[in-house]
C-alpha positions in Angstrom: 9.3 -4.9 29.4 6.9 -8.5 28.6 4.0 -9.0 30.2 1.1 -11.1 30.0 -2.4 -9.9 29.8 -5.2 -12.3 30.7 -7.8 -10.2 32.0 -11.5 -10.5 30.5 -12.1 -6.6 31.0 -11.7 -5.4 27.4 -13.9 -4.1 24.7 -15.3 -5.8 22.2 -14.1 -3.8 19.8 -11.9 -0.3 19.9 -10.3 2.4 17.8 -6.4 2.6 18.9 -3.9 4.5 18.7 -0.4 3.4 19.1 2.9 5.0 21.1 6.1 4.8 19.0 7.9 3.3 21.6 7.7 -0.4 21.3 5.4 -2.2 23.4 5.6 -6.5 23.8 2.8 -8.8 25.5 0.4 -11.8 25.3 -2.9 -12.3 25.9 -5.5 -14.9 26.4 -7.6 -13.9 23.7 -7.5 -13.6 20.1 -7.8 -10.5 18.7 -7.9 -8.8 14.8 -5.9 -5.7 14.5 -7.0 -3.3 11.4 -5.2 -0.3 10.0 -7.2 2.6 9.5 -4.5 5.5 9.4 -0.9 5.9 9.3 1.3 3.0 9.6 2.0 0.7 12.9 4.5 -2.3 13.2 4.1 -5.8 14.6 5.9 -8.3 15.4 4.0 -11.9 15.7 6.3 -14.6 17.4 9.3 -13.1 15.0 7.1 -12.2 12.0 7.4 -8.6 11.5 5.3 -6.2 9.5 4.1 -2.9 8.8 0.0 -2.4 9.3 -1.6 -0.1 6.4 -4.9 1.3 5.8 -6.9 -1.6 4.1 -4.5 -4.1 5.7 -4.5 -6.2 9.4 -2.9 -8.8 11.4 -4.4 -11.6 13.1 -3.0 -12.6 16.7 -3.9 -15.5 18.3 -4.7 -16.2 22.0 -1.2 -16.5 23.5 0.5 -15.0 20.8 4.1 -13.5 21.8 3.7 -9.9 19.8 5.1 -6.9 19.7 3.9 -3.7 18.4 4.6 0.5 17.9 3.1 2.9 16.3 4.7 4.7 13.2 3.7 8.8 13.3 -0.3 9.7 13.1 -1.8 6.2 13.7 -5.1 4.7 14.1 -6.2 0.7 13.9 -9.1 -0.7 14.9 -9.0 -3.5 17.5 -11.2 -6.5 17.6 -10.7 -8.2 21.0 -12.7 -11.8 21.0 -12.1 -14.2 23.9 -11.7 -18.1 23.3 -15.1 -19.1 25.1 -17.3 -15.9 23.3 -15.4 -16.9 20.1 -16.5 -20.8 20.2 -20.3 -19.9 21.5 -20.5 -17.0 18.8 -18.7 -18.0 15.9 -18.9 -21.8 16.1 -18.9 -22.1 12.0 -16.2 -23.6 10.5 -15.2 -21.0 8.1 -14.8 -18.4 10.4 -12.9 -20.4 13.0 -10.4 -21.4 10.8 -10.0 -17.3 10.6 -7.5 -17.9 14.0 -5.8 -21.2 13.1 -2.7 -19.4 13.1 -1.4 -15.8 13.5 -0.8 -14.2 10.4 -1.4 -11.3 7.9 -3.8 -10.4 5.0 -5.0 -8.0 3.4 -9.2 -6.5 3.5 -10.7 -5.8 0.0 -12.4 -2.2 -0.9 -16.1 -3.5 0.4 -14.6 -4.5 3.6 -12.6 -1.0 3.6 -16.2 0.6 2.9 -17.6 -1.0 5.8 -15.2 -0.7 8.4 -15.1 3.5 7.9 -18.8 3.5 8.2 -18.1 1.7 11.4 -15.4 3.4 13.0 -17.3 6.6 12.2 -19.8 5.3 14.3 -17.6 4.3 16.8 -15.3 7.4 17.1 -18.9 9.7 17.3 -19.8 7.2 20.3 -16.5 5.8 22.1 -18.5 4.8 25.4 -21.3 2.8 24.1 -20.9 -0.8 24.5 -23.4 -2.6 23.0 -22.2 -0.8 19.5 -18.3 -1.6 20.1 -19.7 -5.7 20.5 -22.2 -5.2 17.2 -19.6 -3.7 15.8 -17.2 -7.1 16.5 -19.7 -9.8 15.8 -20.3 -7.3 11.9 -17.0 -7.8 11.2 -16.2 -11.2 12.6 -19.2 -12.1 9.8 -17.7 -10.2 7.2 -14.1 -10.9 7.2 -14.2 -14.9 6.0 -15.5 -13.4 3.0 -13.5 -10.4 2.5 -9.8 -10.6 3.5 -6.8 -12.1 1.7 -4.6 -14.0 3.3 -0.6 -13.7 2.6 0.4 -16.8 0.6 3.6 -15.9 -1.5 3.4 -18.2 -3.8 5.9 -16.8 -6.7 3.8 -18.2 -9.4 0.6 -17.0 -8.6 1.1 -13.7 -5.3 0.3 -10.4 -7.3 1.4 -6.9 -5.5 -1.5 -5.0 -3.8 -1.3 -1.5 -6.3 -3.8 0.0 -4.9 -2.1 0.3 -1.7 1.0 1.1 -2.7 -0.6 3.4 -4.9 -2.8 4.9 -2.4 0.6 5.1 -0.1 2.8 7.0 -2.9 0.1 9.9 -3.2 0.0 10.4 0.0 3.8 11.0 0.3 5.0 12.3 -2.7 6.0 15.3 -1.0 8.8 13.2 0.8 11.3 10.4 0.2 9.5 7.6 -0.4 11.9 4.1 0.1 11.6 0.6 -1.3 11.8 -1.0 2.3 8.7 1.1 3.1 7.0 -0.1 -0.1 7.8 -3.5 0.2 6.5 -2.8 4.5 2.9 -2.1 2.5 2.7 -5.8 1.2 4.3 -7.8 4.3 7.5 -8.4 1.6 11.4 -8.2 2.0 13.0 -5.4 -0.3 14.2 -8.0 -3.3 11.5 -10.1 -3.6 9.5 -7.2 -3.6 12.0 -5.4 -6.0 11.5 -8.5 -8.3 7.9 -9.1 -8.3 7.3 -5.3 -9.0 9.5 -5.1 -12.0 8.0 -8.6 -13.3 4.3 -6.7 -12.4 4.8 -3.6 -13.4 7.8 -3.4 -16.2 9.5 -0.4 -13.9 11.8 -1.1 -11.0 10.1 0.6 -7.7 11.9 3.3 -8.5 11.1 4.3 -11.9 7.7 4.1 -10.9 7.6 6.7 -7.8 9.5 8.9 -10.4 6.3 8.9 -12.9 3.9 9.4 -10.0 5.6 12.3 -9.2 5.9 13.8 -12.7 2.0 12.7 -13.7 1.1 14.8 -10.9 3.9 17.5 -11.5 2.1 17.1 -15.4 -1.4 18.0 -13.9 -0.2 20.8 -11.6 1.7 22.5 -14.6 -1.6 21.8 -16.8 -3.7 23.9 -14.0 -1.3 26.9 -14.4 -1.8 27.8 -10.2 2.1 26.9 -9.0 5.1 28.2 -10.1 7.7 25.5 -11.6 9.3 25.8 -8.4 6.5 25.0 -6.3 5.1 22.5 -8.4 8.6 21.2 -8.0 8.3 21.1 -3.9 4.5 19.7 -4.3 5.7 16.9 -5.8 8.5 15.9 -3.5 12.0 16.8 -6.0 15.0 18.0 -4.4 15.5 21.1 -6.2 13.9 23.2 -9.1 16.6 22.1 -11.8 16.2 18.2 -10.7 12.7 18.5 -11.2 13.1 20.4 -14.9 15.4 17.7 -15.9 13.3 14.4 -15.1 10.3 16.1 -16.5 12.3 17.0 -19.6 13.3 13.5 -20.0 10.0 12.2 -19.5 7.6 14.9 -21.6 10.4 16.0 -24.3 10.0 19.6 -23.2 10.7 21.5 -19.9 7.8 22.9 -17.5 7.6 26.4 -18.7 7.7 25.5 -21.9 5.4 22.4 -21.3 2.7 24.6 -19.4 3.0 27.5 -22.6 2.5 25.1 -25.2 -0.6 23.2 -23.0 -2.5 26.5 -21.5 -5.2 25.6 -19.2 -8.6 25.5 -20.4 
């Protein structure tokens, strides 16, 4: 069901967390949407995308969008109406930020800042004055730190430390190319393409080392049993697990851990 928000009784700012079922509106203000946890999807006037940690949207007054949460979710919301936005951040540089809808990514001082932030802001929800200090902050601070999605061929280089970040936290489960490719706002073959040119592994191949680096160190440690290291690190079975590591180290895990004891 659409509808249209316009009223000015919002917060500043505001820690979020999203149904699954998906929800489609407009408003009369523009507004910065942050990932903090999990994963959410939008859809801005037919642009869809997934929302990471370290990642965000920009919607602008307006703005048909449409949005669910994925799982545990968290974003922080930045809510900034037209006439605030033009008295308080009259500077060309930052009002250029909501030219147009769109999509970028935050660097690791802007990630910094925004936990220290929400922490605040989760330890005291009510308090007004902080959820606007905590809007004008980041208003200031995101000209400087966020990258906007230009996909040039020649030039766009894949976020790794995202995707990175995203394949150790789900090793234990099947992790897709669509869902990588969601992490960097890219269809599934140009993302195939550009992470095979980046990398020299297809997606793939690459999840496959994760796991067995980590499957490596949790052998090394001597704590799990083959069969739980095989679990840990998201393989189907015991002998599927034996057989990539084989393949990969030139020896099997029990022989692997005997011949590299832990210190």
């Amino acid at each position: 069901m659409k509808e249209k928000l316009n009223t000015p009784m919002f917060k500043p700012s505001e820690i979020v967390k999203l149904p699954e079922q998906m929800d489609h509106h407009n408003h009369g203000y523009n507004q910065v949407v942050i990932g903090l946890s999990g994963q959410t999807e939008f859809d801005i006037e037919g642009a869809g995308n997934l929302v990471c940690p370290g990642q965000g949207c920009l919607v602008t007054a307006d703005s048909e969008h449409a949005f669910s949460g994925i799982g545990n979710n968290e974003i922080l919301v930045l809510n900034v109406a037209a006439e605030q936005f033009k008295a308080s951040y009259s500077q060309d540089h930052i009002a250029q930020l909501f030219d147009q809808s769109g999509y970028f990514h935050l660097d690791r001082q802007a990630q910094n800042l925004i936990q220290a932030l929400t922490a605040e802001m989760a330890a005291h929800p009510d308090d007004l004055l902080l959820s606007r200090a905590c809007t004008d902050t980041l208003m200031c601070v995101l000209h400087r730190h966020f990258k906007p999605l230009k996909l040039d061929r020649q030039t766009y280089r894949l976020n790794m430390d995202v995707i990175d970040q995203y394949i150790l936290q789900h090793l234990t489960r099947k992790i897709s190319v669509a869902q990588l490719a969601g992490l960097v706002f890219l269809g599934e073959s140009q993302f195939h393409h550009l992470f095979k040119e980046q990398t020299g592994a297809t997606p793939h191949q690459y999840v496959l080392n994760k796991r067995l680096e980590l499957a490596r160190d949790l052998i090394e440690e001597a704590q799990l049993s083959v069969a739980q290291v095989a679990q840990s690190t998201g393989f189907a079975s015991q002998s599927s697990f034996t057989q990539a590591f084989t393949r990969l180290y030139g020896k099997p895990p029990a022989r692997y851990r005997r011949d590299n004891p832990a210190n």
